[in-house]
C-alpha positions as a printed Julia matrix, in Angstrom:
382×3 Matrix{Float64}:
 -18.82  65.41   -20.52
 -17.38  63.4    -17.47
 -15.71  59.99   -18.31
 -18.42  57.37   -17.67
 -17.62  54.49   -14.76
 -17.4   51.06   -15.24
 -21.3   49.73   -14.22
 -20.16  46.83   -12.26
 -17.85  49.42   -10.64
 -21.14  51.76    -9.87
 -23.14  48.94    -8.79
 -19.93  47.03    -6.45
 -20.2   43.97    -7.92
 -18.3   41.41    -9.6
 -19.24  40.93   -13.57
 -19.99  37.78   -13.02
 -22.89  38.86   -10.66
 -25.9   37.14   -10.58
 -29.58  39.19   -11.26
 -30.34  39.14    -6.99
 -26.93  40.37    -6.42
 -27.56  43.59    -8.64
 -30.66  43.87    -7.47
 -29.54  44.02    -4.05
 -26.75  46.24    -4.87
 -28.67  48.78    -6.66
 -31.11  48.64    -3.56
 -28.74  49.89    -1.28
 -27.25  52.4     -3.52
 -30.56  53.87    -4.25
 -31.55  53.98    -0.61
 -28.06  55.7      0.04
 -28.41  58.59    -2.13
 -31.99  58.85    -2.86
 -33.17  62.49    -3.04
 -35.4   62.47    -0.22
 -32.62  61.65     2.17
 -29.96  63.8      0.8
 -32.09  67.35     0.05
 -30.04  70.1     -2.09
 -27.03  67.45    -2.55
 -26.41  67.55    -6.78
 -23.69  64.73    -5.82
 -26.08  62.68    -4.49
 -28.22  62.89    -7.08
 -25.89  62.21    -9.69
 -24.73  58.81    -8.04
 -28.5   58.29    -8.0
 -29.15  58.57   -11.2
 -25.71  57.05   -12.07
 -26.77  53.91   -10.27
 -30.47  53.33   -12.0
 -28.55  53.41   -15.29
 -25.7   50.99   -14.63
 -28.91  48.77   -12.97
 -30.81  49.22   -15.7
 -28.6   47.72   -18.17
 -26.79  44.89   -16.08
 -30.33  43.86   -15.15
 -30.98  43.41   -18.83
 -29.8   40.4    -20.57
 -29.64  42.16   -23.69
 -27.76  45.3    -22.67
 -25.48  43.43   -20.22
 -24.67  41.27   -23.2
 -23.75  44.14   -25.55
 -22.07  46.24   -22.61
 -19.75  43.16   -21.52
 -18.51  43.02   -25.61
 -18.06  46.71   -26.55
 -18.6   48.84   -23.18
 -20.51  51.79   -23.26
 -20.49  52.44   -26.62
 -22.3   48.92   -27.22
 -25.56  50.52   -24.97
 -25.72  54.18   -27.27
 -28.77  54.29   -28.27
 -29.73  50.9    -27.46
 -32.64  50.83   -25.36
 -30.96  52.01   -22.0
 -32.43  55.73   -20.86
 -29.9   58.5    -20.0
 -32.6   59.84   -17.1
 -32.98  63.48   -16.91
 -34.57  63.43   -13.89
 -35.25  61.5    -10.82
 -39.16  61.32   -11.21
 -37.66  59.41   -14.68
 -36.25  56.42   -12.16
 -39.34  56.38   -10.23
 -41.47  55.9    -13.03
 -38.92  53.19   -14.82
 -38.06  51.71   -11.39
 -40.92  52.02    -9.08
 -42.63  48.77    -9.39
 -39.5   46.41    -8.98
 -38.98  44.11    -6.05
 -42.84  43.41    -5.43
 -43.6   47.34    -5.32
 -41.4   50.92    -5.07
 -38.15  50.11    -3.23
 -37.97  53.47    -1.76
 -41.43  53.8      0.05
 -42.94  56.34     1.56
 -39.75  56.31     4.02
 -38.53  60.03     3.04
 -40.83  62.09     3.17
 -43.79  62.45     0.46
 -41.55  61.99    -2.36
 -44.12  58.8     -3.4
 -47.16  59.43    -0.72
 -48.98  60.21    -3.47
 -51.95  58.71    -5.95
 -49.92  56.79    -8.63
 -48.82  58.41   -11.33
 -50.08  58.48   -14.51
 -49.21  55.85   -17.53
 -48.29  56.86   -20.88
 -51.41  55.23   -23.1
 -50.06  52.1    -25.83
 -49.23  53.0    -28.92
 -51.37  51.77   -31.82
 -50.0   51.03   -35.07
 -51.29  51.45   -39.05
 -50.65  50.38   -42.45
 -50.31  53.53   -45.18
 -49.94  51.88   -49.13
 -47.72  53.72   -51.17
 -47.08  54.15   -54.93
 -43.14  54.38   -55.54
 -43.6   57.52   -57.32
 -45.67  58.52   -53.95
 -43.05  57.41   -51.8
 -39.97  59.52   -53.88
 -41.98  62.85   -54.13
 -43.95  62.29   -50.7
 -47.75  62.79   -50.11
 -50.12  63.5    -47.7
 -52.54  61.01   -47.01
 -55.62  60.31   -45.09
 -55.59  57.27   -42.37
 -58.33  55.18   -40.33
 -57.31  53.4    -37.45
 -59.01  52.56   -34.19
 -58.35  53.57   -30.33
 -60.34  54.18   -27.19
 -61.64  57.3    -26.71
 -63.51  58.96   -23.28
 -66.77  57.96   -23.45
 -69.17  60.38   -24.27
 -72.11  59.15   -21.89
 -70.29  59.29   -18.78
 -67.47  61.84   -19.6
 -64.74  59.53   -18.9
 -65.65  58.63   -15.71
 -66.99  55.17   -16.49
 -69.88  56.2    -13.4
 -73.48  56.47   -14.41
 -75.16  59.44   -15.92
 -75.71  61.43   -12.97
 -73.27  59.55   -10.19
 -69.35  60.41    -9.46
 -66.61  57.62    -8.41
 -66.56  56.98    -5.07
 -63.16  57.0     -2.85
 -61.32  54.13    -2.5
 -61.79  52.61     1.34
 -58.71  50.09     0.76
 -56.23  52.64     0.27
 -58.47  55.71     1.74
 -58.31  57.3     -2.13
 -54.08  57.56    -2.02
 -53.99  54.86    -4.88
 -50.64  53.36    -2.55
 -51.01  50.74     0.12
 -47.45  50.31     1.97
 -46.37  47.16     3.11
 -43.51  45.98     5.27
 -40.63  43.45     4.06
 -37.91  44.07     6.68
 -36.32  46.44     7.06
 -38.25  48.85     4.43
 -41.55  49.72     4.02
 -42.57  49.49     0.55
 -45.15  51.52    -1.52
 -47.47  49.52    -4.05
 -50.14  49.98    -6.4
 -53.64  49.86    -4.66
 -55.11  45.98    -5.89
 -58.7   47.49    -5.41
 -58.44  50.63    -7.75
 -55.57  49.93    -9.62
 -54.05  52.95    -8.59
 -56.69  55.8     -8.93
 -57.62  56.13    -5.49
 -61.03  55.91    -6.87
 -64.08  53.05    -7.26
 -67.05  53.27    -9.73
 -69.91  51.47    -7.98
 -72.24  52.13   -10.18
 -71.45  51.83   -13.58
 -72.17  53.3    -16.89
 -73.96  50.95   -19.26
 -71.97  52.72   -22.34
 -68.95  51.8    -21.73
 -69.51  49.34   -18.78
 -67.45  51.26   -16.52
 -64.4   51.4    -18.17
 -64.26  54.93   -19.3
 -63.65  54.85   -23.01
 -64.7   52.99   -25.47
 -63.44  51.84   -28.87
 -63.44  54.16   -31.15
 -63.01  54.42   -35.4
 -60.47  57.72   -35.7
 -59.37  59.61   -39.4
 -56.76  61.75   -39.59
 -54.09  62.91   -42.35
 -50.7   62.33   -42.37
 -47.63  63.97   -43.95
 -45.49  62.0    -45.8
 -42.1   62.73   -46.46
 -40.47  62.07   -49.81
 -38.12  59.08   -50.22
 -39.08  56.86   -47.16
 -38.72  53.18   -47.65
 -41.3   49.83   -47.01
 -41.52  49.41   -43.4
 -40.82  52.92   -42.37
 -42.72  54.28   -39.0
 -43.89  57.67   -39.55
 -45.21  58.38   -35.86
 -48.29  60.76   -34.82
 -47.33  61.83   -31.65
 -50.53  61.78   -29.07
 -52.95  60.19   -31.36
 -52.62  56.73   -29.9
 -54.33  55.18   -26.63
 -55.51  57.56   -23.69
 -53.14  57.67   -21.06
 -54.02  56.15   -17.41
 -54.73  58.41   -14.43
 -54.44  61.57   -16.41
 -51.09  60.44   -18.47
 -50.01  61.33   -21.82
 -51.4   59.7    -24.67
 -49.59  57.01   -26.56
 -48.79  57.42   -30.32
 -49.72  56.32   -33.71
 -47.26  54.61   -35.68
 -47.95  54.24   -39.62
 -46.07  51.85   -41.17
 -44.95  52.08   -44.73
 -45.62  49.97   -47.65
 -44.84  50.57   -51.28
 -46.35  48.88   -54.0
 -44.64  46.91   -56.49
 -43.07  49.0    -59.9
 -44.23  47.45   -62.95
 -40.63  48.4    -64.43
 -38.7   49.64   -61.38
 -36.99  48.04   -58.5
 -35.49  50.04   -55.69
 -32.1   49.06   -53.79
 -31.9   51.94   -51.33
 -32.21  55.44   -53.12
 -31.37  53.84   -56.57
 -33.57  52.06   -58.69
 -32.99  49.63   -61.88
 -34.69  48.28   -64.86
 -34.15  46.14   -67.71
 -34.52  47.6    -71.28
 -35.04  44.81   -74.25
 -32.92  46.25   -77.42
 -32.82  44.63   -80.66
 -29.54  43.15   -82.23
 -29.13  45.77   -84.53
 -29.92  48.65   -82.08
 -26.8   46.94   -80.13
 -24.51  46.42   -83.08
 -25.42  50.18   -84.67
 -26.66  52.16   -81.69
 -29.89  53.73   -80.64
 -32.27  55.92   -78.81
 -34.11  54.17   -77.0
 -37.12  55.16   -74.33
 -36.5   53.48   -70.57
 -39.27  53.66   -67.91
 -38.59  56.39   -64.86
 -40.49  57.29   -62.11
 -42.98  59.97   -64.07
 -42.99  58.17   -67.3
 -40.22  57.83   -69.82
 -36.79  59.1    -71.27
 -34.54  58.94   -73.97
 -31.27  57.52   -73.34
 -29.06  57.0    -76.31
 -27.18  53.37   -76.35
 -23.95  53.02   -77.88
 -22.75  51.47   -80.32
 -21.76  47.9    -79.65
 -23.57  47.92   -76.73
 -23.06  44.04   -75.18
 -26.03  42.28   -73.37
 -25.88  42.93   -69.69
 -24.13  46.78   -70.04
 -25.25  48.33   -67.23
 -26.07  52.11   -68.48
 -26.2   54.64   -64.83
 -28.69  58.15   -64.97
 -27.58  60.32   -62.68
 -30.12  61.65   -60.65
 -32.93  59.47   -61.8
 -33.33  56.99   -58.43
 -34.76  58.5    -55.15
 -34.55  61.18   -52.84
 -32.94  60.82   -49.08
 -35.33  61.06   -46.63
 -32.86  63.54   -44.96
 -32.61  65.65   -48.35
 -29.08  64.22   -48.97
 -29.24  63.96   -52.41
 -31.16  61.58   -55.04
 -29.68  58.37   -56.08
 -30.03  57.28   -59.42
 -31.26  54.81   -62.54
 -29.3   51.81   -63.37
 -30.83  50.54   -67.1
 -29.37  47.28   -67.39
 -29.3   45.83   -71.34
 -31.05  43.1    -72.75
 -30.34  42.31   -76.16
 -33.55  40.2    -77.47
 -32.8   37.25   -79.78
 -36.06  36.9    -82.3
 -37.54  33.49   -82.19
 -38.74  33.97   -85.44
 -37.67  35.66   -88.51
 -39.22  37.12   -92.09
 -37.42  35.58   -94.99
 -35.91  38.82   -95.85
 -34.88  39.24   -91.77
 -33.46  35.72   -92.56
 -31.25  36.44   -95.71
 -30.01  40.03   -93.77
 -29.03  37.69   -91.32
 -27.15  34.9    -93.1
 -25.35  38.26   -95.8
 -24.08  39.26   -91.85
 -22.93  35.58   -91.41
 -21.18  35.0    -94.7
 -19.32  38.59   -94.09
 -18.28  37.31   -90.54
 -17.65  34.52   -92.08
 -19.38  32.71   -89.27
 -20.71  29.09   -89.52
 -25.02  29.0    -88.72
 -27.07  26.54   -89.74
 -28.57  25.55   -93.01
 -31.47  27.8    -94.46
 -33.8   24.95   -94.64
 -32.57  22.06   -93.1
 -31.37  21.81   -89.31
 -28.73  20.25   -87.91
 -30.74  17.03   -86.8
 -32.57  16.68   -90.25
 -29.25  16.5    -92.01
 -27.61  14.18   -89.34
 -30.21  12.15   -89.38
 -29.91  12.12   -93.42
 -26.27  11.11   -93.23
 -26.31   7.98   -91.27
 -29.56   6.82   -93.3
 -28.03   7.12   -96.71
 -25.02   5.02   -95.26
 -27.19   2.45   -93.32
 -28.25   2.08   -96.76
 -25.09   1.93   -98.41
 -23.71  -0.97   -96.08
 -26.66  -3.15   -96.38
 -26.29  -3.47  -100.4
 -22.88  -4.18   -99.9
């Protein structure tokens, strides 16, 4: 692939260039090489195409921000298009500078009804079970978007009557106007582009067409994803303007909350309460996993906070690169209260630690505050 210029370079202009210098740059530059003027020429088509791009992103705060700190490789995949094809430009670039800057001056490259508009995307919300979301599911979805209406076929014209031609543009959907120099091609005001007017309207959809619609439809979805996820439906969003494309659905994810599991990326971790003398002496002991339980066996002298890892027990990369794993981190439970045999276990332990506890009976406080009564006592006789 050829070595990519420098866009100021592309555009001749300084980098400190101001948003009506680029503009008027890329104006030229697209007038100089546009494809209508320079028929069969693959050079001229390339510096064409070359020159959209470097205005598209120095005419973008964002991009020109990221290109100025890291070059090209701050734009990759970054919002700027890499446009296959000319009709691309017209469609991204057409409307600029109060209408198309290239008119209807070559030829009938834009003489021509406008083209149509990809439809909006509309968006879900799909709830999710973890153990749904690590072995995937297919699941059924409602959302809403217009649809043709079925009185009128689409037409938004009464039962019976058509759309008539447009008189202000004579049905082109263009009106050209003069600035100068060029002549420049702009959306019809009056039809908005169709090159057609409904006069009288249908009372279903009051001439508009479509009309809002409730829509069902299943969805695949694939094992491992993550909250906030987009799983897209390509086509099943709004209906596209003057015969264009469709938009697309976008269901976003969201995963319920584990009674027992939390995820950080494709691993997952729990806490698992052991008794002291499951820590001191070892035990099997049954954590939670995705499908139920297991038996892990804890060592002994297992300290609180040991963080035990099962391999193989987290979840599943969305791209099927392997399956992360369980992270059972130890809590060693302390009993509030005790039976008296618990209690003399307990203080036989102590006495063959030879560790210092407290009394059986009486706690520290009771016998503190025994000591400096009985000698209160003993100075006031004296």
């Amino acid at each position: 692939m050829a070595e990519q210029r420098d866009f100021y370079e592309v555009l001749g202009v300084e980098r400190g260039a101001v948003d009506a210098q680029i503009k008027d740059a890329y104006r030229k530059l697209a007038m100089m090489y546009h494809p209508d003027r320079n028929p069969g020429d693959a050079n001229a088509s390339d510096r064409f195409k070359e020159a959209a791009r470097a205005f598209e992103v120095l005419s973008d705060q964002a991009l020109r921000t990221r290109y100025d700190r890291y070059g090209h490789a701050g734009i990759q995949g970054g919002g700027a298009h890499d446009f296959g094809n000319v009709s691309d430009i017209f469609e991204a670039f057409g409307g600029i500078f109060g209408g198309s800057i290239f008119g209807d001056a070559f030829g009938n490259a834009q003489n021509r009804t406008a083209r149509g508009r990809k439809g909006r995307d509309v968006f879900c919300t799909i709830s999710l079970t973890l153990l749904e979301a690590a072995r995937g599911v297919v699941k059924s979805i409602e959302f809403t978007r217009h649809e043709a209406c079925g009185e009128c076929n689409g037409t938004g014209a009464r039962k019976g009557t058509k759309p008539q031609r447009c008189d202000y543009c004579e049905g082109r959907g263009q009106v050209i106007q003069s600035a100068g120099p060029f002549r420049l091609q702009a959306t019809c005001p009056a039809c908005s582009g169709t090159g057609k007017i409904v006069r009288d309207k249908c009372s279903a959809c009051s001439g508009d067409g479509v009309k809002l619609e409730r829509v069902e439809k299943r969805v695949t979805i694939p094992a491992g994803v993550d909250r906030d996820v987009q799983v897209r439906l390509a086509g099943e969003g709004e209906p596209g303007g003057n015969g264009g494309t469709p938009g697309d659905c976008y269901c976003v994810i969201g995963v319920e909350e584990h009674p027992f599991l939390t995820r950080s990326g494709r691993d997952l971790s729990c806490q698992v309460p052991i008794t002291i003398s499951q820590a001191a002496l070892g035990a099997i002991v049954e954590v939670p996993i995705l499908d139920g339980t297991h038996a892990v066996e804890m060592p002994r002298g297992t300290q609180p906070g040991d963080v035990l890892r099962l391999r193989g027990f987290g979840m599943p990369e969305v791209r099927g690169r392997g399956i992360g794993d369980l992270l059972v981190q130890v809590h060693v439970e302390i009993p509030r209260k005790l039976s008296p045999r618990a209690e003399q276990l307990l203080r036989d332990l102590a006495e063959e630690e030879h560790a210092l506890v407290s009394p059986a009976h009486k706690s520290f406080f009771v016998k503190m505050k025994e000591y400096f009564t009985s000698h209160q006592s003993a100075e006031e006789k004296e």
